[in-house]
C-alpha positions as CSV (number, residue, x, y, z in Angstrom):
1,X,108.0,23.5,-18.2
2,X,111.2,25.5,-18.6
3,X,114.6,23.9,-17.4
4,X,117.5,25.7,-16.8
5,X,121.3,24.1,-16.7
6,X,124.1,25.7,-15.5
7,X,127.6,24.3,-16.3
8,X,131.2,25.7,-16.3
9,X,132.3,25.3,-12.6
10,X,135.1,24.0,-11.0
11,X,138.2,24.6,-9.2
12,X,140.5,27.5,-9.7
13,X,143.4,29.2,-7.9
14,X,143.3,32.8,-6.6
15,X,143.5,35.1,-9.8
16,X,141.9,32.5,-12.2
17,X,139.2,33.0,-14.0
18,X,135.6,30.6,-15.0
19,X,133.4,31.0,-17.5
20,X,130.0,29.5,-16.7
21,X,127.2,28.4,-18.7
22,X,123.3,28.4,-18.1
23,X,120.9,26.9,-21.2
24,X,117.4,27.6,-20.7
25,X,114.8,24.6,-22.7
26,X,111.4,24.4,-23.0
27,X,108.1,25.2,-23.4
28,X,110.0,29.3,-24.1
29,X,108.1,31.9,-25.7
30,X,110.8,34.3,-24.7
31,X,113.0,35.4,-21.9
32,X,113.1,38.2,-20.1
33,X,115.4,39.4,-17.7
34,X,118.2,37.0,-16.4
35,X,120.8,36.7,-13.6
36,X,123.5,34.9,-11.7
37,X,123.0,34.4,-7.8
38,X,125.7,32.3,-5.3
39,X,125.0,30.6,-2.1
40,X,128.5,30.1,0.0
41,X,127.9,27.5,2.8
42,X,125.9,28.8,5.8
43,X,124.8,32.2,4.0
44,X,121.7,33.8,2.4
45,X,121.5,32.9,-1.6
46,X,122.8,36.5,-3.2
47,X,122.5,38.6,-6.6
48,X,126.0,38.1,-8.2
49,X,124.7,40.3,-11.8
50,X,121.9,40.6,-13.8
51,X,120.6,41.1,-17.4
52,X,118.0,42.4,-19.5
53,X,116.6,41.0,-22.3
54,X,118.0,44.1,-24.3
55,X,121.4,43.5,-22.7
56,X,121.3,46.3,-19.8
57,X,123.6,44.8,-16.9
58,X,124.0,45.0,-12.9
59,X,126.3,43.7,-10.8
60,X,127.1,43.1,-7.2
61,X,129.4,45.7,-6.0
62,X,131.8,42.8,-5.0
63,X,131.9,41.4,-8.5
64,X,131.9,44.8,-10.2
65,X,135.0,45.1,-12.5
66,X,135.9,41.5,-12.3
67,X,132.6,39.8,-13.4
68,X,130.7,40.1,-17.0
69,X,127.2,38.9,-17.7
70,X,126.2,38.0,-20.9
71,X,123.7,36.4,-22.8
72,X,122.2,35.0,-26.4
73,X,118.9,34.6,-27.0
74,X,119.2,33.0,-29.8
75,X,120.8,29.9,-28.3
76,X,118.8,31.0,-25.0
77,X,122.1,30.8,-22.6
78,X,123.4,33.1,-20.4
79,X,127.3,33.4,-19.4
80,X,129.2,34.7,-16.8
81,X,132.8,35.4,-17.0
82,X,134.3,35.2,-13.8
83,X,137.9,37.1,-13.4
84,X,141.0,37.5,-10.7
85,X,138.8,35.2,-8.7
86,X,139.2,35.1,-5.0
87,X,137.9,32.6,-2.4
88,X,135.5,34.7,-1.1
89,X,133.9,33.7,-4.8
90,X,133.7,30.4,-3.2
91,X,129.5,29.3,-3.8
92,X,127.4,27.8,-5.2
93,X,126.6,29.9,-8.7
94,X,122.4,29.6,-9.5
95,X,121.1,30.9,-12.6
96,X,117.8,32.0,-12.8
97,X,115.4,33.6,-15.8
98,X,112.0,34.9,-15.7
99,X,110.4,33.1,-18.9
100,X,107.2,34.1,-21.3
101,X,105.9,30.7,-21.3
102,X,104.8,29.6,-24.8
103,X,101.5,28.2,-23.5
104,X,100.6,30.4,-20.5
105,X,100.3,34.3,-20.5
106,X,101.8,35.1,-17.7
107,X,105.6,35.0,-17.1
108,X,107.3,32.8,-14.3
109,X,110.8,32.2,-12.6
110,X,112.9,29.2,-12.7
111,X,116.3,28.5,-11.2
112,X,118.6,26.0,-12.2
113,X,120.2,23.0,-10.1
114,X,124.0,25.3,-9.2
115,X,127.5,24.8,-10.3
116,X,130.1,24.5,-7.6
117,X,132.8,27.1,-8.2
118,X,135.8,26.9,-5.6
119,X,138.5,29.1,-5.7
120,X,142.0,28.2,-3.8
121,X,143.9,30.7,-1.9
């Protein structure tokens, strides 16, 4: 079993910035790659950025320039620095890992439980 807990949200004004926080535990042989998706009420759950486990990035054309996804496998936790933040930034923010189980040999998924981050015109 693998858990993944995000932390770090809240509520900001337009222009702010949030730094949140997702800390993989468990049964972790390694991780692979990891992302950020958000879920704003009433809409589809969407990629906000990804990483690799070598550090390559991706990002959402709407986050591109203001968002940066990082990570440390050391401590297993995975950031996202949220910048000039806008209420259409308004969601739900999911992490999610695909993790090298240290008992199994195949990999699997696993999301974590959200962070609200609301941002105030």
């Amino acid at each position: 079993q693998v858990q993944l807990v995000e932390s770090g949200g809240g509520l900001v004004q337009a222009g702010g910035s949030l730094r949140l926080s997702c800390k993989a535990s468990g049964d972790i042989r390694s991780i692979n790659a990891m992302g950020w998706y958000r879920q704003a009420p009433g809409k589809q759950r969407d990629l906000v950025a990804t990483v690799t486990s070598g550090g390559s990035t991706n990002y959402a054309d709407s986050v591109k320039g203001r968002f940066n996804i990082a990570r440390d496998n050391a401590k297993n936790t995975m950031y996202l620095q949220m910048n000039s933040l806008n209420p259409e930034d308004t969601a739900v923010y999911y992490c999610t890992a695909n993790v090298q189980l240290l008992s199994l040999h195949t990999a699997h998924d696993y999301w974590g439980q959200g962070t609200q981050v609301t941002v105030s015109s």
